[in-house]
GUBAFI-897384 format. One record per residue (C-alpha): residue in three letters; x, y, z. Coordinates in steps of 0.25 Angstrom, whole numbers, plus 2048, in hexadecimal, padded with zeros to 3 digits. Layout:
// GUBAFI-897384
AlaXYZ ...
***
This chain:
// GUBAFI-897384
UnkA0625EB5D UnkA0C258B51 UnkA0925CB42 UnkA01252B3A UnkA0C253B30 UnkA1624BB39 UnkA1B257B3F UnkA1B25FB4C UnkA1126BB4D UnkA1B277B49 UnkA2726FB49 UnkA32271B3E UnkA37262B3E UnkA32259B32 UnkA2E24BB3B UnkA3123EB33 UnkA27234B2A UnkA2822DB37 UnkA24237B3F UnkA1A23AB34 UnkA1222CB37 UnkA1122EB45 UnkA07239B43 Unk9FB238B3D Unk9EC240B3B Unk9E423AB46 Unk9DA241B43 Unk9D3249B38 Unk9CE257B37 Unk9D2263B2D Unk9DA269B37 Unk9E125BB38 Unk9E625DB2B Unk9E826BB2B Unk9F1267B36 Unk9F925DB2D Unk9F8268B22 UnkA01270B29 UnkA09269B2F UnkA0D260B22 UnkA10270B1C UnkA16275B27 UnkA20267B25 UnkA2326AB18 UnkA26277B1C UnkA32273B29 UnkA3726AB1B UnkA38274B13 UnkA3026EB08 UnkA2727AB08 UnkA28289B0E UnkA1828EB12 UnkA11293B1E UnkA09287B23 Unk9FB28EB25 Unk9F5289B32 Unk9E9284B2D Unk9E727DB20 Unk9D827BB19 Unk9D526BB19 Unk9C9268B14 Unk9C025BB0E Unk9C225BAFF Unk9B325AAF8 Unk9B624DAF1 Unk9BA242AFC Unk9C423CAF1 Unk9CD247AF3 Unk9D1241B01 Unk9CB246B10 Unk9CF251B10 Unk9D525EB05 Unk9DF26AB07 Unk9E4275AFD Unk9F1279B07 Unk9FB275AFC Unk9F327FAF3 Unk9F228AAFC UnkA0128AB00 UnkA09284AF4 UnkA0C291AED UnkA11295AFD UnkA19289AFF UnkA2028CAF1 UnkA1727FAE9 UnkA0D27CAE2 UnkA02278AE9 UnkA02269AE4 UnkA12266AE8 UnkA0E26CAF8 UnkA01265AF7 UnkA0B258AF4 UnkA1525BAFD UnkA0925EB07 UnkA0324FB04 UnkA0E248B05 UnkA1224EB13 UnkA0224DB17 UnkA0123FB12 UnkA0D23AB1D UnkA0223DB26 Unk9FD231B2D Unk9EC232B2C Unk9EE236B1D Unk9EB22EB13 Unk9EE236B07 Unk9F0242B03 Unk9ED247AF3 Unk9F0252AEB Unk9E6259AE2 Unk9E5264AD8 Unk9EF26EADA Unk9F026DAE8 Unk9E6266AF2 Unk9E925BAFB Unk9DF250AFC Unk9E224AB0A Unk9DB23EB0D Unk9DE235B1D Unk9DD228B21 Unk9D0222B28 Unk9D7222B35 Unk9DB231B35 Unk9CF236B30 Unk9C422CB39 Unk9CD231B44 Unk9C623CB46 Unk9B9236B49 Unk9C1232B56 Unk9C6240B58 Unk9B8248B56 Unk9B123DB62 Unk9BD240B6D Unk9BC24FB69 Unk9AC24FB6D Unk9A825CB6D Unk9B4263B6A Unk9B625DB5E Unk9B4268B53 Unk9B9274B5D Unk9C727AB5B Unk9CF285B5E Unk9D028FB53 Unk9CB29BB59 Unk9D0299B66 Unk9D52A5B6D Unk9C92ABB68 Unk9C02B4B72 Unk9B32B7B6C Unk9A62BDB70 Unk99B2B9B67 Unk98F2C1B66 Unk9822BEB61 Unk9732BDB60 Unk9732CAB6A Unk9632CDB68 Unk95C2DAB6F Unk9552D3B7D Unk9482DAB77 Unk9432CFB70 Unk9442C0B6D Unk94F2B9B64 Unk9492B7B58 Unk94D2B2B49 Unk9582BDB47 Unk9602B9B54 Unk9602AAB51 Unk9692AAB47 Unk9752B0B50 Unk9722A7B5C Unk97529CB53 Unk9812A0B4C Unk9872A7B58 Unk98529CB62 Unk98C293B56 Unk99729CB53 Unk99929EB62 Unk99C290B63 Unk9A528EB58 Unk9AD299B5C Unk9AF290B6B Unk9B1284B64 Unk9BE28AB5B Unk9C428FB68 Unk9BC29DB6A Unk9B82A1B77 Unk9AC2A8B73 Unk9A12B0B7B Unk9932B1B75 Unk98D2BDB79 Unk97E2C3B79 Unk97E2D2B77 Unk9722D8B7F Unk96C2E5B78 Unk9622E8B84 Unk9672F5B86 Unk961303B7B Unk953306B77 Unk94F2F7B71 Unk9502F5B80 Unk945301B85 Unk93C2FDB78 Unk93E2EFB7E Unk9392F1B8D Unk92E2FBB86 Unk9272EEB7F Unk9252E7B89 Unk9212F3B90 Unk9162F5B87 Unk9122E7B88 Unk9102E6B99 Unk9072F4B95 Unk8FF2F0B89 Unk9042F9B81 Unk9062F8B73 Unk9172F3B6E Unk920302B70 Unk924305B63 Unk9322FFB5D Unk92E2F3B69 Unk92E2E4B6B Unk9222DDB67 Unk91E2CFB69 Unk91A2C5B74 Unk9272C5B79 Unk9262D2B7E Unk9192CFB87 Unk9202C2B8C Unk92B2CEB91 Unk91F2D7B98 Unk91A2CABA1 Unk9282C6BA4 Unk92B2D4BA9 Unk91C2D4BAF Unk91F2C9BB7 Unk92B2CDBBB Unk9262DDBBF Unk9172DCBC2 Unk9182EBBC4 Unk91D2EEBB7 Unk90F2F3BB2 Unk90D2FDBBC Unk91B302BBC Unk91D311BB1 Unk92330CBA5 Unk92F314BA9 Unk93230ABB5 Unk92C2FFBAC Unk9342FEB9E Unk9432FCBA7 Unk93A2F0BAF Unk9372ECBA1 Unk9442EDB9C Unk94D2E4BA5 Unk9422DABA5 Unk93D2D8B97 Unk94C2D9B94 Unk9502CEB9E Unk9462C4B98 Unk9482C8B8A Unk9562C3B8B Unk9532B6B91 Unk94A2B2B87 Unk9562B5B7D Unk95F2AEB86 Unk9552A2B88 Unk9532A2B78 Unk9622A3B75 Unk963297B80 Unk95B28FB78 Unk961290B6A Unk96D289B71 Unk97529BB71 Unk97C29EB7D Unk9852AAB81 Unk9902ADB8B Unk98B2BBB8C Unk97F2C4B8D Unk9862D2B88 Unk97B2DEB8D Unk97D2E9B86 Unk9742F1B90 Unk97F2EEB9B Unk98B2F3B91 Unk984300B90 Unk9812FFB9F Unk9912FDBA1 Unk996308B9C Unk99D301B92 Unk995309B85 Unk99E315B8A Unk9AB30EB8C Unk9AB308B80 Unk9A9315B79 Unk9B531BB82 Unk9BE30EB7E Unk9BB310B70 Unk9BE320B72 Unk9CB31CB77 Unk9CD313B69 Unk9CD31FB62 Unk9C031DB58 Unk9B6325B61 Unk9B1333B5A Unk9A733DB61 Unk99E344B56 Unk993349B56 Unk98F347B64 Unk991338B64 Unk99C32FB67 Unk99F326B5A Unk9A831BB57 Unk9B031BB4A Unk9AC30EB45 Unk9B0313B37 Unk9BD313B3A Unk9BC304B3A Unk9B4302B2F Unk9A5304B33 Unk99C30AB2A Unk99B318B34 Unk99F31CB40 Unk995318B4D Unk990320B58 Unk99331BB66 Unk98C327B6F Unk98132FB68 Unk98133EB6A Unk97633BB75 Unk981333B7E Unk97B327B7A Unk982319B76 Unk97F314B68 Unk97D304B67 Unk98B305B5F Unk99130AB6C Unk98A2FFB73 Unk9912F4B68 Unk99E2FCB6A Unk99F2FAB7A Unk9992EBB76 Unk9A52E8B6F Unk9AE2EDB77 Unk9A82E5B82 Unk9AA2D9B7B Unk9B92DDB79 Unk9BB2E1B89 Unk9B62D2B8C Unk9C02CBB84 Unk9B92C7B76 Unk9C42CAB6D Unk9BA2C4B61 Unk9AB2CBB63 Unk9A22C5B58 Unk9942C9B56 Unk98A2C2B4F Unk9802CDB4A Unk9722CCB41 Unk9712D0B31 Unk96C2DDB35 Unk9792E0B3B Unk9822E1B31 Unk9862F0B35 Unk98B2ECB42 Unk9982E6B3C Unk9A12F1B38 Unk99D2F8B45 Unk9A02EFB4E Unk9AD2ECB47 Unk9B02FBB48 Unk9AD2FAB58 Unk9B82F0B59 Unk9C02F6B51 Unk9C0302B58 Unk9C02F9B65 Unk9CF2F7B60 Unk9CC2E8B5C Unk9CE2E2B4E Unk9C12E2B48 Unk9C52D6B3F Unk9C92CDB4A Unk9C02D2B58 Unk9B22D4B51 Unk9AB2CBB48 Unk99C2CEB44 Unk9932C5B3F Unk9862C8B37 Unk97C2BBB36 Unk9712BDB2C Unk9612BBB2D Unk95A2AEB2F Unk94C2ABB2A Unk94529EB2F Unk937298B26 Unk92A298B2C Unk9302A2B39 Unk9252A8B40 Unk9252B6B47 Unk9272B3B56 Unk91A2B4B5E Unk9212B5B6C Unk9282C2B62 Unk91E2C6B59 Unk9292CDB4E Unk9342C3B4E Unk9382B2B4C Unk93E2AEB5A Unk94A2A6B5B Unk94229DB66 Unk93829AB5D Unk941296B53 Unk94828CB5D Unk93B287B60 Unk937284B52 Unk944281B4C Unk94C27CB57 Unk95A282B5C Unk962277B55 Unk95D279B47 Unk95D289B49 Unk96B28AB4F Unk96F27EB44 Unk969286B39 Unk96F295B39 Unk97D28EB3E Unk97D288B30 Unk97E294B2A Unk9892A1B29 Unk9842ACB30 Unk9832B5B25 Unk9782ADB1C Unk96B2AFB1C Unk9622A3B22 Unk95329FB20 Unk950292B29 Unk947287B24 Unk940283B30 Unk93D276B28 Unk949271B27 Unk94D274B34 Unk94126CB3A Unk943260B33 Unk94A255B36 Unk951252B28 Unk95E254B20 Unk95B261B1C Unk95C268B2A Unk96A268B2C Unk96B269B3C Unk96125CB3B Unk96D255B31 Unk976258B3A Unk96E256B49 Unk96B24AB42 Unk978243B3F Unk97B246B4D Unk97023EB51 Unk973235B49 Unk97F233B4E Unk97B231B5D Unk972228B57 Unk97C221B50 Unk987221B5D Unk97821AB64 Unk97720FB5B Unk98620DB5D Unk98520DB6A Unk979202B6B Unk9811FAB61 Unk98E1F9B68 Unk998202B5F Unk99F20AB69 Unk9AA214B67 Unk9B6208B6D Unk9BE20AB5F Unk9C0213B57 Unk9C9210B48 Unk9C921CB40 Unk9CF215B35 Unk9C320DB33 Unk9BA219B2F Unk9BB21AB20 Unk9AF21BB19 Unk9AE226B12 Unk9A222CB19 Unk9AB229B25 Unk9B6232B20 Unk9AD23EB1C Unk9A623DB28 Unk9B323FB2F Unk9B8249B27 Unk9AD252B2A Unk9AF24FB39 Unk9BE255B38 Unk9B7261B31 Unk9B0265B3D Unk9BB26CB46 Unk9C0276B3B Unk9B1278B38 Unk9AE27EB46 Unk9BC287B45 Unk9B628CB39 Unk9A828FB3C Unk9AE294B49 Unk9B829EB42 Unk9AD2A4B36 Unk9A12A3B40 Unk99C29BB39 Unk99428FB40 Unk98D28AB33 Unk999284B2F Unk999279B3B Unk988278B37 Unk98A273B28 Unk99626BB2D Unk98F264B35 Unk985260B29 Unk99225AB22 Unk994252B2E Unk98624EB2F Unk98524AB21 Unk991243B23 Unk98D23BB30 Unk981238B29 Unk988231B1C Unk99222AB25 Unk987225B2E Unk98021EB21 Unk98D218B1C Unk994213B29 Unk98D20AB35 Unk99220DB43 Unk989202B47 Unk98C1F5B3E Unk9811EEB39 Unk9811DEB3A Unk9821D7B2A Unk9741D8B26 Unk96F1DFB2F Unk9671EDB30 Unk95F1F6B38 Unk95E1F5B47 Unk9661E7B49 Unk9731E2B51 Unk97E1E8B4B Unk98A1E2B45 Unk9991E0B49 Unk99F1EFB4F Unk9AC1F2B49 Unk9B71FCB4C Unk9B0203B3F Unk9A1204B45 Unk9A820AB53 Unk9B1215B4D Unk9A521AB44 Unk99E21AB50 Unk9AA225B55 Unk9A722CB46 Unk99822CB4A Unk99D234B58 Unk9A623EB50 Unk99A242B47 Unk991244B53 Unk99B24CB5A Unk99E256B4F Unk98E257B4C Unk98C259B5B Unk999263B5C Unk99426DB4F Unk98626DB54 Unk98A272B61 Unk99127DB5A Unk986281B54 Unk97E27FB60 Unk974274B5B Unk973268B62 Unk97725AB5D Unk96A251B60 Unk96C242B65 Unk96223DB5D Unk957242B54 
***
């Protein structure tokens, strides 16, 4: 691979004017030019013009005003005092190397340092070209690859339903889960099944009560749901009346429990959430591995018997007190069941283990840092915990099938997976939301995952009419796309691919969501301005076209770009990009 600055890739030889102009930008994206960047740096650096660590990266972005060029960086203001200049001599000796670059146009120098970089129509329209042969794995990279991660999230008690507070992390974790795989992560989601401890008993009791007529236990399940359980296990156990409770409630149990989880798996299935695994924490206390866990972290050196009880020194690390694994009683606290959890994770593999846990939870992240800590792993580096914030939606009605909570299946069924999912992407984690379900019914502008299902359809559409009217795909001239709307348009085309690696990298899916608005917007301003379908003189409406030209068939490879980069963020955020609407 050669530099873009007419050099080899981490070679020390300056290479020749000639050499310089058999190298050009054949396409364009920020990483493009950061490429060139560094390599026009690293140049000046083998001349001895200039003495500076090239960074690996450097910042490109679109300036605010398009009369400052295609594209801005401050690189000669970071680095000048470094290099031994001022910040406008490096930013000059920058341009005139960037600016031997064939596929820039020009390069200008403003205030006390910015480069204003602006590229020919044939470099930058190339990318139209690039983003249609790349199909869907255009926009995926590799910066976290190497990356082994186990992604925990929604992790609901199987005693009940899904319901408003779960939504939220089903969204953002499936999204974040895909982000990561699309930077290069190899990423499991995991489900974390608390069906073992008392919630579990007082479980299997409800439904008890309910085959018996009796009235809810106290601290139990109410609603319908729990009715629909008692004839499940009826129809499964005729007997189960007739049997003592005592033989009954372990019946009840296993079966209830069993059902239970399916409607969760059957709900998460249908908001488009799948995972790779199905974590029990019943079958970890089963296993033994609550007591080797607390004998490994023994062996670590933070273990202290007091009291009666086994505890872990989680104030060694930081935690706001230490945290008792084994009561006096010999019993395991849920601490220790979190401990031997963690440590699971660590046994399979998962050198990064993030979880994705509720506003109520805030609590949980010093101490489960502390348990990796005292695991022996770098609590900066191994564990992340993330903490989502409540959601509120307008007009929600109490669950029927629940009686005391808003289930996520009757959110789906009012409001639709797509503008759910779409929804609480668009927004970081750790905001509050309260949904309008006006908007995200209708079918205007104002309901952003319509604007943007939209100008995908639209662009289907518009591929259609092409299709009908002859324009194929058998040219394509990049130096012919030079309308304005044309170069903006592809310029937030080319932002795509660093969007994905840094929503991927913050955990952040909301950045790909209002990106996609831009792009949208975008598409829908380029669609106005520019035919694909030419129009005979005087004509209008649904008539023969006119004459195709080389510039109605290359926006027709424009039109295929957008769609793809539409189609590609919505699948990240796992909402579907509609044919027609």
């Amino acid at each position: 691979m050669r530099g873009q600055c007419g050099k080899p890739a981490g070679g020390p030889t300056p290479v020749t004017d000639g050499d310089r102009q058999n190298i050009r930008l054949s396409r364009v994206t920020p990483e493009d030019l950061s490429t060139a960047l560094a390599a026009c740096l690293q140049d000046a650096v083998d001349t001895g013009e200039i003495s500076v660590e090239v960074p690996t990266t450097i910042k490109v972005e679109r300036p605010k005003n398009r009369e400052h060029g295609d594209w801005a960086t401050n690189v000669a203001m970071q680095l000048g005092k470094k290099a031994g200049l001022a910040p406008r001599d490096l930013a000059a000796l920058l341009a005139e190397k960037l600016a031997q670059v064939p596929g820039v146009a020009r390069v200008d120098i403003a205030g006390p340092g910015f480069l204003n970089i602006t590229l020919d129509a044939a470099a930058a329209g190339e990318l139209a070209r690039t983003v249609v042969e790349a199909g869907a794995a255009y926009g995926r990279n590799t910066a976290l690859a190497g990356s082994v991660v186990n992604m925990e999230f929604v992790s609901a008690n199987p005693t009940g339903p899904l319901h408003i507070g779960h939504t939220r992390w089903a969204a953002l974790g499936d999204a974040i889960s895909r982000l990561l795989r699309a930077s290069g992560a190899e990423v499991t989601a995991e489900y974390y099944i608390n069906d073992a401890g008392h919630q579990m008993n007082v479980f299997a009791q409800s439904v008890y009560n309910r085959l018996h007529g009796l009235p809810v236990p106290e601290g139990g399940y109410p609603g319908e749901y729990i009715q629909d359980l008692a004839t499940q296990v009826r129809t499964e156990h005729p007997d189960i009346t007739a049997l003592t409770e005592g033989a009954a409630l372990p019946v009840i149990r296993e079966a209830a429990y069993r059902h239970q989880m399916q409607d969760i798996r059957d709900t998460l299935g249908h908001f488009g959430v799948h995972f790779d695994v199905w974590f029990s924490e019943k079958e970890l206390h089963e296993s033994g591995a609550i007591g080797h866990a607390v004998q490994r972290l023994r062996e670590q050196g933070h273990i202290e018997d007091r009291e009666g009880a086994v505890w872990l020194r989680t104030t060694d690390f930081g935690d706001d007190k230490d945290r008792v694994l084994i009561r006096a009683n010999g019993e395991p606290t849920y601490f220790a069941a979190d401990a031997a959890y963690y440590l699971s994770k660590k046994d399979r593999g998962f050198i990064e283990k993030i979880y994705l846990l509720g506003a109520d939870h805030h609590g949980y992240v010093g101490r489960l840092k502390a348990i990796a800590a005292c695991a022996g792993d770098d609590p900066a580096r191994n564990i992340e915990v993330l903490i989502g914030q409540l959601i509120s939606v307008n007009g929600a009605k109490l669950s029927k099938r629940a009686g005391n909570i808003i289930e996520l299946k009757d959110l789906i069924d009012w409001l639709g997976a797509d503008a759910l999912r779409y929804s609480l992407a668009r927004y970081p984690a750790d905001s509050p939301i309260t949904i309008d379900p006006e908007i995200l019914t209708s079918k205007t502008n104002d309901n952003p995952v319509f604007y943007v299902q939209y100008a995908h359809a639209r662009s289907r559409g518009a591929a259609r009419t092409a299709e009908a009217a002859g324009v194929d795909r058998s040219v394509f001239d990049a130096a012919l796309l030079t309308h304005a709307t044309e170069s903006d348009l592809l310029a937030r085309l080319g932002e795509f691919p660093s969007i994905v690696a840094q929503a991927a990298e913050f955990r952040e899916p909301h950045r790909v969501a209002r990106h996609l608005e831009v792009v949208a917007g975008a598409y829908h301003s380029w669609y106005a301005a520019c035919r694909i379908v030419p129009v005979a003189e005087g004509r209008t409406g649904d008539v023969q076209p006119g004459e195709i030209t080389d510039l109605n068939r290359t926006r027709l490879w424009l039109n295929e770009a957008t769609a793809q980069v539409l189609a590609n963020g919505l699948d990240l955020l796992g909402v579907s990009a509609p044919e027609r609407m």
